[in-house]
C-alpha positions in Angstrom: 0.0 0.0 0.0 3.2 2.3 0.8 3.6 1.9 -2.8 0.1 2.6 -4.1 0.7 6.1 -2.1 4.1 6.7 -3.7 2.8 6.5 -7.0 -0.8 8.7 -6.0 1.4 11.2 -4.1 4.5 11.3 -6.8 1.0 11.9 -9.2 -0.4 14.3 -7.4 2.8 16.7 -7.3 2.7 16.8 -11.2 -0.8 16.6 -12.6 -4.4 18.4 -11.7 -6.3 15.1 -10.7 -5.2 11.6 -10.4 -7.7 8.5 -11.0 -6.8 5.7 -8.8 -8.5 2.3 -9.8 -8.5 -1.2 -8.7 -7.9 -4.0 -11.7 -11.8 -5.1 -10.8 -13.2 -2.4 -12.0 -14.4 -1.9 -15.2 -15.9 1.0 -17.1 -19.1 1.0 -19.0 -19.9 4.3 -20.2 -16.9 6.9 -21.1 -18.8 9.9 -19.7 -17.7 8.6 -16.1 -14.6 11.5 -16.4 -16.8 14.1 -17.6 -18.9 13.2 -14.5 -16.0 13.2 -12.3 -14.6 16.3 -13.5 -18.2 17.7 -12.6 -18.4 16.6 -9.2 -14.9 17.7 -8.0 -15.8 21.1 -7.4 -14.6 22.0 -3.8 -14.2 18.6 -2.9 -10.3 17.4 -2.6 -11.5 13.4 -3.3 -14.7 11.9 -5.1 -14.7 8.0 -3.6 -16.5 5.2 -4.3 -19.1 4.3 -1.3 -18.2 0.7 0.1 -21.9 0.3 1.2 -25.2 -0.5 0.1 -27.1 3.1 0.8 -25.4 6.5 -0.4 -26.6 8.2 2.7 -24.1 5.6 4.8 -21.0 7.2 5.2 -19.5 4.1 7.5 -17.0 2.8 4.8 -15.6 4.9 2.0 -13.8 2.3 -0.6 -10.0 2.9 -1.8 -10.4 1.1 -4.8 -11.8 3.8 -6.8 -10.3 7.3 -6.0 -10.4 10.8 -7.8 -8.2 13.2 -6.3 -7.4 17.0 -6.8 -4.1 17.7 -6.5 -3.4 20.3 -3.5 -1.1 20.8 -1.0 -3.6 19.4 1.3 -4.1 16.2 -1.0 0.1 16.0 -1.6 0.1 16.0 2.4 -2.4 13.5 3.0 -1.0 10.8 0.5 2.5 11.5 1.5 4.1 7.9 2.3 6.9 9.7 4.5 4.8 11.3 6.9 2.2 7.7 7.8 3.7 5.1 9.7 3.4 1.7 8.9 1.0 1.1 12.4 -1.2 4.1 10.8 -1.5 2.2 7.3 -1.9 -1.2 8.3 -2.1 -3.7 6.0 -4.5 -1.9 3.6 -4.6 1.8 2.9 -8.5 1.8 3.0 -8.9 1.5 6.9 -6.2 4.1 6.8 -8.3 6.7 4.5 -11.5 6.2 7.0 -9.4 6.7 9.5 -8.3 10.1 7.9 -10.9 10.8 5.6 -11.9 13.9 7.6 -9.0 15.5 6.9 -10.1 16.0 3.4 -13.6 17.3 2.0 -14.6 13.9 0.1 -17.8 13.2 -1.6 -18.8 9.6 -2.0 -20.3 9.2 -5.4 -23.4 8.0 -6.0 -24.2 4.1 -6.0 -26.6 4.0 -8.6 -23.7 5.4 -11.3 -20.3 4.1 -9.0 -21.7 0.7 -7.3 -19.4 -1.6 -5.5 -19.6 -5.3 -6.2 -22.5 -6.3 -3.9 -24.8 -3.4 -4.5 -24.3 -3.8 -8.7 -25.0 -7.8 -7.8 -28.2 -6.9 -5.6 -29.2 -3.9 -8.0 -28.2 -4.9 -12.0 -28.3 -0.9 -12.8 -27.2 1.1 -15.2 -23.6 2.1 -13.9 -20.4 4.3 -15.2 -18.4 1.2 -13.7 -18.5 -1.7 -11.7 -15.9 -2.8 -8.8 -15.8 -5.9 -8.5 -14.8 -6.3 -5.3 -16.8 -8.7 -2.5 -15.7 -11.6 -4.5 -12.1 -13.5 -4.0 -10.3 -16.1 -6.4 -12.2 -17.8 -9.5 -15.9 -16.3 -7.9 -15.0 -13.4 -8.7 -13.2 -14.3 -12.6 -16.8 -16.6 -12.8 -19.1 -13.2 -12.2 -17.5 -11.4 -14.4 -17.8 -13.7 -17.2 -21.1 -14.3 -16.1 -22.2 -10.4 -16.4 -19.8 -10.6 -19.7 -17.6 -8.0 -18.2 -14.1 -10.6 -18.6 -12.5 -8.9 -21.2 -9.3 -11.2 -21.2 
């Protein structure tokens, strides 16, 4: 995860935004960035919501990140300044820990779901992530949903 931040915070030092996804996600519809782009406003991150109502703010999801680059943004993703006891073994504990520090928006469900609210829904959706699903379950969904591309 240390180096998930390197790259995000080296990013972030040389470009406006940076779009941070997971390899389970896939994108359906191309207007996602224009959507994104949007949405950022005064926030300094756009995160996917990692549960099953948009009004729950109990688990933001670091798979799926749109950031604005900012001083306070370079800070927060800095890998020199969290310890390895503040990241943990996964950098999403470490952002809902911390997230506020930052003035995030989740984004919607309905357009950004994670892998169990696309499963319970079948919507329309920007994306999909995937995630909720480990090993071959998750290759065998995606096939399923024709959404394996390899």
């Amino acid at each position: 995860m240390f180096q998930k931040f390197r790259i995000i915070h080296k990013e972030l030092k040389e470009n406006d935004f940076v779009l941070f996804t997971d390899g389970d996600i896939i994108f359906r519809d191309k207007r996602f960035y224009r959507d994104l782009l949007n949405r950022i406003d005064e926030n300094d991150l756009l995160i996917q919501n990692d549960k099953q109502n948009d009004s729950d703010d109990g688990e933001l999801c670091a798979g799926f990140q749109f950031i604005k680059s900012s001083e306070k943004t370079i800070n927060f993703y800095d890998p020199n300044r969290i310890t390895l006891e503040k990241m943990g073994e996964c950098d999403q504990p470490y952002i809902n820990a911390n997230k506020n520090q930052l003035i995030y928006e989740k984004l919607p469900l309905r357009r950004y779901p994670n892998g169990l609210y696309f499963q319970t829904h079948k919507n329309y959706s920007y994306m999909i992530h995937y995630n909720y699903l480990v090993g071959h379950s998750k290759k065998e969904m995606m096939i399923k949903d024709n959404n394996w591309f390899i």
